[in-house]
C-alpha positions in Angstrom: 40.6 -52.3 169.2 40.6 -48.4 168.9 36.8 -47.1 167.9 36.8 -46.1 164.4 33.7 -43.8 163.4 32.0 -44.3 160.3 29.4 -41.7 158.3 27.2 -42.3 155.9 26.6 -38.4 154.1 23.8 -39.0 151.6 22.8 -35.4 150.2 19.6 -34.7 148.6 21.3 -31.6 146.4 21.8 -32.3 142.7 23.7 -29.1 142.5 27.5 -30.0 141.3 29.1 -27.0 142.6 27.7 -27.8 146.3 27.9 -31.3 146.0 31.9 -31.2 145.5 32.2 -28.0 147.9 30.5 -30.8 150.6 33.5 -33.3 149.1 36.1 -31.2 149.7 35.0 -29.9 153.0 34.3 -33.2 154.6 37.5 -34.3 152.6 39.5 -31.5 155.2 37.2 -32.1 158.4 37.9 -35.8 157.7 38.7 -36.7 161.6 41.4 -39.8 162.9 39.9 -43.0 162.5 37.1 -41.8 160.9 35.7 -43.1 157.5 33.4 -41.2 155.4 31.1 -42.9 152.8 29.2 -39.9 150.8 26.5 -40.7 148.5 25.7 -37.8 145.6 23.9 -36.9 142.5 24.2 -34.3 139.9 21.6 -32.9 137.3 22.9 -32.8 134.1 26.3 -32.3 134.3 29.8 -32.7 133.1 32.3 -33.0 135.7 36.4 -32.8 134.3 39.4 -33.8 135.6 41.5 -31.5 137.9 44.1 -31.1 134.6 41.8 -31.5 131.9 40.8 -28.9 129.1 37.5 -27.7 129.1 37.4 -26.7 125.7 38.4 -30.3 124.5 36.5 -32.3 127.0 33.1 -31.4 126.0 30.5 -29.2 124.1 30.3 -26.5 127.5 28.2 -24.3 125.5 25.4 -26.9 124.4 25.6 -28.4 127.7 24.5 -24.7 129.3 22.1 -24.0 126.3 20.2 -27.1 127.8 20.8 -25.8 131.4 23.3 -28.0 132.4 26.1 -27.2 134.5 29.9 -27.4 133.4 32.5 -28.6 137.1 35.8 -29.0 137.7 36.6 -31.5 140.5 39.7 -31.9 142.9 40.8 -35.0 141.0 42.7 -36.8 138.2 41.1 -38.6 135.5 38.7 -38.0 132.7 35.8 -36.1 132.0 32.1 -38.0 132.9 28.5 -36.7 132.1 26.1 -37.2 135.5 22.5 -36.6 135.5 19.7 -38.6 138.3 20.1 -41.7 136.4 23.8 -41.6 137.7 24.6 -41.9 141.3 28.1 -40.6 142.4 30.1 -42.0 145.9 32.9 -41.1 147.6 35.2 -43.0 150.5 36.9 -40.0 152.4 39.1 -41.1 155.2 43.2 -40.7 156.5 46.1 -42.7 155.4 46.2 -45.5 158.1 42.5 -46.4 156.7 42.4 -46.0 153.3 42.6 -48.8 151.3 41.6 -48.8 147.6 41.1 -52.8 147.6 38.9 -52.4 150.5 36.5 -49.3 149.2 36.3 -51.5 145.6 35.1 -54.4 147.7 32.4 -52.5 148.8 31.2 -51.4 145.2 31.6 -55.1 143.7 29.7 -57.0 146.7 26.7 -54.1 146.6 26.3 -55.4 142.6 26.7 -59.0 143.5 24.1 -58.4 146.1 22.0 -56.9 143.7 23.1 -60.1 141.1 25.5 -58.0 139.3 28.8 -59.5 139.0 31.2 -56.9 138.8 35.3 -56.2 138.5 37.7 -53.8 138.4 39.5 -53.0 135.1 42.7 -51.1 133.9 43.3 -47.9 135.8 40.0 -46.9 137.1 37.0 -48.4 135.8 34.8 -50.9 137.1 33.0 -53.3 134.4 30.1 -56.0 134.1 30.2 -58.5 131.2 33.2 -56.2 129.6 31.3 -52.8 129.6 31.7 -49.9 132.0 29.4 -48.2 134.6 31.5 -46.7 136.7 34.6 -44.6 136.6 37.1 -44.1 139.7 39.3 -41.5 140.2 41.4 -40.3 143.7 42.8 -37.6 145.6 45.6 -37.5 147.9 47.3 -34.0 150.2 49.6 -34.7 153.2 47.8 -37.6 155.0 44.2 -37.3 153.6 42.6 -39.1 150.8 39.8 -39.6 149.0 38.2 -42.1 146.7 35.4 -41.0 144.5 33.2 -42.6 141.6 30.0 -42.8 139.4 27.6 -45.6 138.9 25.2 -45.7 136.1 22.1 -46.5 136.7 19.4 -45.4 134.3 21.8 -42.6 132.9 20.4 -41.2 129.3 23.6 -42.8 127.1 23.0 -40.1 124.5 23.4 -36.9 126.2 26.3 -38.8 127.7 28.0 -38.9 124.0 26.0 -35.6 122.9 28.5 -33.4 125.6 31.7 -35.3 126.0 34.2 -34.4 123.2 35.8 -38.3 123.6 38.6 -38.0 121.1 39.2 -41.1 118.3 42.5 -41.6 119.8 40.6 -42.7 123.1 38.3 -44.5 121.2 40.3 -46.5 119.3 43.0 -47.1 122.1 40.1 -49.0 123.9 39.1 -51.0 120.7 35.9 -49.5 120.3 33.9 -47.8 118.3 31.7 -45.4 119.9 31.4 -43.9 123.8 28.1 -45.4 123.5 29.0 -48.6 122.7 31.9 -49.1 125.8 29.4 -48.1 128.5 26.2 -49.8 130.0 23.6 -49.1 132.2 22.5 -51.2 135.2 19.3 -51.3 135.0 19.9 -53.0 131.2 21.1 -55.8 133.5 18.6 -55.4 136.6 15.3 -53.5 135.0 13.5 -52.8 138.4 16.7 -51.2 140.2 16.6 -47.8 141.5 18.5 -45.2 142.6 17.1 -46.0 146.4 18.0 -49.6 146.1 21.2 -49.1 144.7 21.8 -46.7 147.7 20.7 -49.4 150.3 23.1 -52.0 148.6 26.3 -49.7 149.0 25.5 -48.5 152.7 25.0 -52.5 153.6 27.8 -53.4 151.9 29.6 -50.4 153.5 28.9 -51.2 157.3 29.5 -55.2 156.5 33.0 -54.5 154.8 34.1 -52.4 157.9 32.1 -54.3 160.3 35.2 -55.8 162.2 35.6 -52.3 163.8 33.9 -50.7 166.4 32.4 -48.2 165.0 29.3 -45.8 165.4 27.0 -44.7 162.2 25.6 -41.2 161.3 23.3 -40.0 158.8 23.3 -37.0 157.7 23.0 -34.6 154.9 25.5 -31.3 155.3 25.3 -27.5 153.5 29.1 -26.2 152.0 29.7 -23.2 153.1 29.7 -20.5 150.6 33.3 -19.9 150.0 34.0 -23.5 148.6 30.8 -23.6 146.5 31.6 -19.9 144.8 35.0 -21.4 144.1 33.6 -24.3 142.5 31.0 -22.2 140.5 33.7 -19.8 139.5 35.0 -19.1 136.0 38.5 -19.6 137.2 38.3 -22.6 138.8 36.4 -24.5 135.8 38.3 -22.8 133.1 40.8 -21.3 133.8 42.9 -18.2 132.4 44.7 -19.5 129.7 47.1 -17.1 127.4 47.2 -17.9 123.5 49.6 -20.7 122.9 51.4 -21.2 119.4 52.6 -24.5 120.0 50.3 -27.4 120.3 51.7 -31.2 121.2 48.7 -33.9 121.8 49.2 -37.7 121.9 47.5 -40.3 123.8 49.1 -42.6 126.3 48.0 -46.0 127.9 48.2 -43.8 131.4 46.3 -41.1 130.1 45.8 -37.7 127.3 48.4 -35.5 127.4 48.5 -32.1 125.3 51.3 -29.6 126.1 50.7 -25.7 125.2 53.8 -23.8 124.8 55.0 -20.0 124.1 58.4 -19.6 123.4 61.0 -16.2 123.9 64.2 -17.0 122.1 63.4 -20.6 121.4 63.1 -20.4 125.1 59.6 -22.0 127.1 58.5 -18.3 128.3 54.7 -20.1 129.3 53.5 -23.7 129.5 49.9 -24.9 130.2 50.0 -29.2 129.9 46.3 -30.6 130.3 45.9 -34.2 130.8 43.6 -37.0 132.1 46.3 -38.8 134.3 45.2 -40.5 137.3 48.1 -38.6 139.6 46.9 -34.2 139.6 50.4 -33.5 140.7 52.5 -35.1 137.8 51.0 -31.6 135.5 52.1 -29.3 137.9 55.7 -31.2 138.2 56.5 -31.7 134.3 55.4 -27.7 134.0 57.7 -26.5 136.7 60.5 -29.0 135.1 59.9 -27.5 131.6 59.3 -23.5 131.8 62.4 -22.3 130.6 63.9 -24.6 128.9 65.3 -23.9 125.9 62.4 -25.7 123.3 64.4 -28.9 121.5 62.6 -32.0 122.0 65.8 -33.9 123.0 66.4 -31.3 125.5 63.3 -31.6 127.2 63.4 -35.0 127.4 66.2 -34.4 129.3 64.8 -31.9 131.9 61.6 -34.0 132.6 64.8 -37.2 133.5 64.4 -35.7 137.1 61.2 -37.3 137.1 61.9 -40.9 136.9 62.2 -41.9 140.1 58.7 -40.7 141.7 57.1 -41.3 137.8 58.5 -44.6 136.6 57.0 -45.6 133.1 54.8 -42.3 132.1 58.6 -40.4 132.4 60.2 -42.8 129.7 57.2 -43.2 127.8 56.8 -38.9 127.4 60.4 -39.2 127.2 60.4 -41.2 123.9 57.4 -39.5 122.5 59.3 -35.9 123.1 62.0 -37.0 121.2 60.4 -37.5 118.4 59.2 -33.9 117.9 63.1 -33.1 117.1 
């Protein structure tokens, strides 16, 4: 059987902007049968999705007041709140290893090995006794992938709700009535785990679940190099330059948020900014390109995004019907 390598990356930075500058570069130094399992933390921070607006995510401006750091990362998704009560992972690795099923084994036997039972819900959460503490998202370009996500441990619940801007439409869609109230902690279930322990659990249930290859372990903790960490930190990157819009379209799908911001030249699309917390980063940048343009009828753009069907299924025919309605 060919040798696969496995790494263990646990760094000791709590520094957002480093931390996912070390994602993405391991994420394009990612070798042939190699699998990376990279264990993180962040000091009070809110982390968005790759398509997501910042400006209805979260409260950026209390969050810096109180010295915490506002980050944009590579993937899909929604926004999350970390601080060293949360501990983030990530399974980096090529197409011919990668395995969602697999990496979410790994997660659910470290909780039942700590006496946690544990499953995976909807599109990327992972839940004990009905409530959430952790949230998955993933990243795919050419033949690399990666699988990243949070655990809460002994995360401080209100800051959690005091930054993110969790809209009611959210709320309500998951029959609940607070952020507070959907989420849990695991040391509410297990009051003397740690941070360490945790760690320990994931890295033995990491070599056990890939244990049928012959493989060789590393430890080690890595720098970024500065380019992909002043990228990370920069303005651009985590806001963005965004013209005025005078059209606004939000609505809230079972696949995600999706708010479409549109300037029009002779009831013509001249710009179009779409923001979203879908799972897949490229959908944005296709409905955009399908869209600018076009003259501005909802009927017609209905018809423009039809392209999409066959490499979007459902979330074309559900934006489909929803544009339509805005006739």
């Amino acid at each position: 059987m060919e040798k696969v390598s496995l790494r263990i990356i646990d760094t000791t930075s709590v520094d957002p902007w480093h931390n996912l500058a070390l994602e993405e570069k391991l994420f394009f130094e990612v070798e042939d049968n190699e699998a990376i399992f990279y264990l993180w933390q962040n000091q009070n921070t809110v982390v968005i999705g790759r398509n997501q607006n910042p400006y209805r995510e979260c409260k950026y401006l209390q969050l810096e007041q109180d010295g915490g750091k506002l980050a944009r990362r590579l993937s899909g998704g929604g926004a999350v709140f970390h601080d060293l009560g949360n501990l983030n992972f990530t399974f980096i690795m090529k197409k011919p290893l990668y395995d969602i099923k697999r990496q979410l084994q790994v997660i659910i036997d470290a909780m039942a090995n700590l006496g946690i039972k544990a499953e995976f819900s909807g599109r990327n959460d992972i839940l004990t006794d009905g409530r959430k503490f952790s949230g998955n998202a993933f990243y795919y370009h050419e033949d690399r992938c990666y699988h990243h996500g949070t655990l809460l441990v002994s995360a401080d619940i209100l800051n959690l709700a005091k930054y993110l801007s969790v809209s009611k439409k959210k709320i309500e869609s998951k029959g609940v009535k607070s952020v507070q109230s959907r989420v849990i902690n695991l040391s509410e279930l297990k009051p003397d785990l740690t941070i360490d322990k945790l760690k320990d659990a994931l890295k033995d249930s990491f070599m056990k679940t890939y244990s049928h290859y012959d493989c060789q372990t590393e430890l080690l903790d890595e720098i970024s190099n500065e380019t992909l960490y002043n990228k990370y930190a920069s303005w651009d990157w985590r806001f963005g330059k965004t013209p005025e819009f005078r059209i606004t379209l939000y609505e809230r799908f079972t696949f995600g948020d999706f708010e479409i911001m549109i300037n029009l030249k002779d009831s013509y699309i001249s710009e179009i900014k779409i923001f979203s917390d879908a799972m897949d980063v490229d959908l944005v940048k296709d409905l955009e390109n399908a869209l600018i343009n076009k003259k501005y009828s909802g009927l017609h753009l209905a018809d423009e995004i039809g392209a999409l069907n066959a490499q979007y299924g459902s979330i074309i025919l559900d934006l489909q019907n929803w544009l339509r309605t805005l006739e």
